[in-house]
C-alpha positions as a Markdown table, in Angstrom:
| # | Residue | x | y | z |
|---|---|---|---|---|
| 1 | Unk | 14.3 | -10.7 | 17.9 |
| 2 | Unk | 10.9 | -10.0 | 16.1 |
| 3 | Unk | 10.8 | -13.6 | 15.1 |
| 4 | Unk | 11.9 | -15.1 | 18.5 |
| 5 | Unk | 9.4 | -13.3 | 20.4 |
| 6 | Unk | 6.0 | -13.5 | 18.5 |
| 7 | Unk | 6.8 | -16.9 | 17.2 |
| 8 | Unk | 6.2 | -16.0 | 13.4 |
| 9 | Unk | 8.4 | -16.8 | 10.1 |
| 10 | Unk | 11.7 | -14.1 | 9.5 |
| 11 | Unk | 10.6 | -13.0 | 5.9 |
| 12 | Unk | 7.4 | -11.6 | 8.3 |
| 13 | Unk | 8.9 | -10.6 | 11.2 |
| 14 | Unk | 11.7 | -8.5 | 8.8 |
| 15 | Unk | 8.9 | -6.7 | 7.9 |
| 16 | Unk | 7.5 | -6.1 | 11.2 |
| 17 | Unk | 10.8 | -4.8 | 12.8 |
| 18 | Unk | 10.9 | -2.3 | 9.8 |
| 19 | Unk | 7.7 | -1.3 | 9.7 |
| 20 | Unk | 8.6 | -0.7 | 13.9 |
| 21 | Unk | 11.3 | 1.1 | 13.3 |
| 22 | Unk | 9.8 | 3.3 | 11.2 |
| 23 | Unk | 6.8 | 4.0 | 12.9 |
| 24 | Unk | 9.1 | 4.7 | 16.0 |
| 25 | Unk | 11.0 | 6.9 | 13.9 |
| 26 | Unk | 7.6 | 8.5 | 13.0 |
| 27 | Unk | 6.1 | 9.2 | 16.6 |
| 28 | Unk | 9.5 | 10.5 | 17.8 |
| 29 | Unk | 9.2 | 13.5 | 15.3 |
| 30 | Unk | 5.4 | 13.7 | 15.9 |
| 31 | Unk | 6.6 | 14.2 | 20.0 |
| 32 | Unk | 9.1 | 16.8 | 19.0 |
| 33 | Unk | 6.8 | 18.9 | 16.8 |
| 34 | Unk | 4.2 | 18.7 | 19.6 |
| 35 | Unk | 6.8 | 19.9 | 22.2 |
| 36 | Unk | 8.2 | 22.8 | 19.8 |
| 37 | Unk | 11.3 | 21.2 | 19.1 |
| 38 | Unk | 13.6 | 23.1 | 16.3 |
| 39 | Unk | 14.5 | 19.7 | 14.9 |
| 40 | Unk | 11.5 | 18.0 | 13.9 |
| 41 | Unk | 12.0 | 17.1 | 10.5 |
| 42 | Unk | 10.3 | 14.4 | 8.5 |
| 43 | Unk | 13.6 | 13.7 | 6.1 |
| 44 | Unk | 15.1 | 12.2 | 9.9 |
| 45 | Unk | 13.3 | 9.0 | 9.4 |
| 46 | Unk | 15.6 | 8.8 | 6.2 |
| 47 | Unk | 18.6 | 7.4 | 8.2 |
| 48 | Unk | 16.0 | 5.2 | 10.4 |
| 49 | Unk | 14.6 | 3.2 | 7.1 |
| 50 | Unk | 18.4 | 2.8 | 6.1 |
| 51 | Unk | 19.5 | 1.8 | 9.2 |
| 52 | Unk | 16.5 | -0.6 | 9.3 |
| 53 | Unk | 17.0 | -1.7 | 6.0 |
| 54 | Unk | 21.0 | -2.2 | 6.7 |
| 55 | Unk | 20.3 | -4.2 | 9.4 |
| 56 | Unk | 17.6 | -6.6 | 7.7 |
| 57 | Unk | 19.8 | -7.1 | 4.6 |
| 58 | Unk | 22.7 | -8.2 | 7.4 |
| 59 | Unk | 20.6 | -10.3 | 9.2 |
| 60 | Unk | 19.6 | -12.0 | 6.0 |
| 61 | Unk | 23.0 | -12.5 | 5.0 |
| 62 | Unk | 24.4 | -13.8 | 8.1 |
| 63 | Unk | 21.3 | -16.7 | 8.1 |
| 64 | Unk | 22.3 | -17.4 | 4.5 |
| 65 | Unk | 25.5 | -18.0 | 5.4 |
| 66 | Unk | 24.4 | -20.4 | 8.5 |
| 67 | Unk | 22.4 | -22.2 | 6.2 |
| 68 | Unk | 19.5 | -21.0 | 8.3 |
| 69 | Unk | 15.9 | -21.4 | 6.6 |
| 70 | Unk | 13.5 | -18.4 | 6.7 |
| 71 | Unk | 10.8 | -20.0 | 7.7 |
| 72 | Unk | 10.6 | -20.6 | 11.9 |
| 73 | Unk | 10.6 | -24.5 | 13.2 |
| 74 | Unk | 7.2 | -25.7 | 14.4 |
């Protein structure tokens, strides 16, 4: 989706989406440490890098398999 909507090559929007993720992961915990939340814990963005990179690796099979090159059309 990265790639579709900001009309860049995948290898650069993968690591946009992650970097995303993570730094969504990243102000989530920020908001519940702020609001006194018992479950802010940094070690939750664990599961939100896996997740990402779970996802990426998927994606990046799935295109392989396609045939798909990595670089967008111009």
């Amino acid at each position: 989706m990265t790639s579709a909507q900001f009309r860049m090559n995948k290898r650069s929007a993968f690591v946009q989406a992650g970097l995303l993720t993570v730094t969504m992961g990243a102000l989530v915990e920020i908001a519940q440490g702020i609001t006194g939340n018992v479950n802010c814990r940094l070690r939750d963005l664990v599961p939100d890098s896996a997740g990402a990179l779970v996802g990426t690796a998927l994606v990046f099979l799935w295109n392989r398999v396609r045939g798909v090159p990595l670089t967008a059309p111009r």
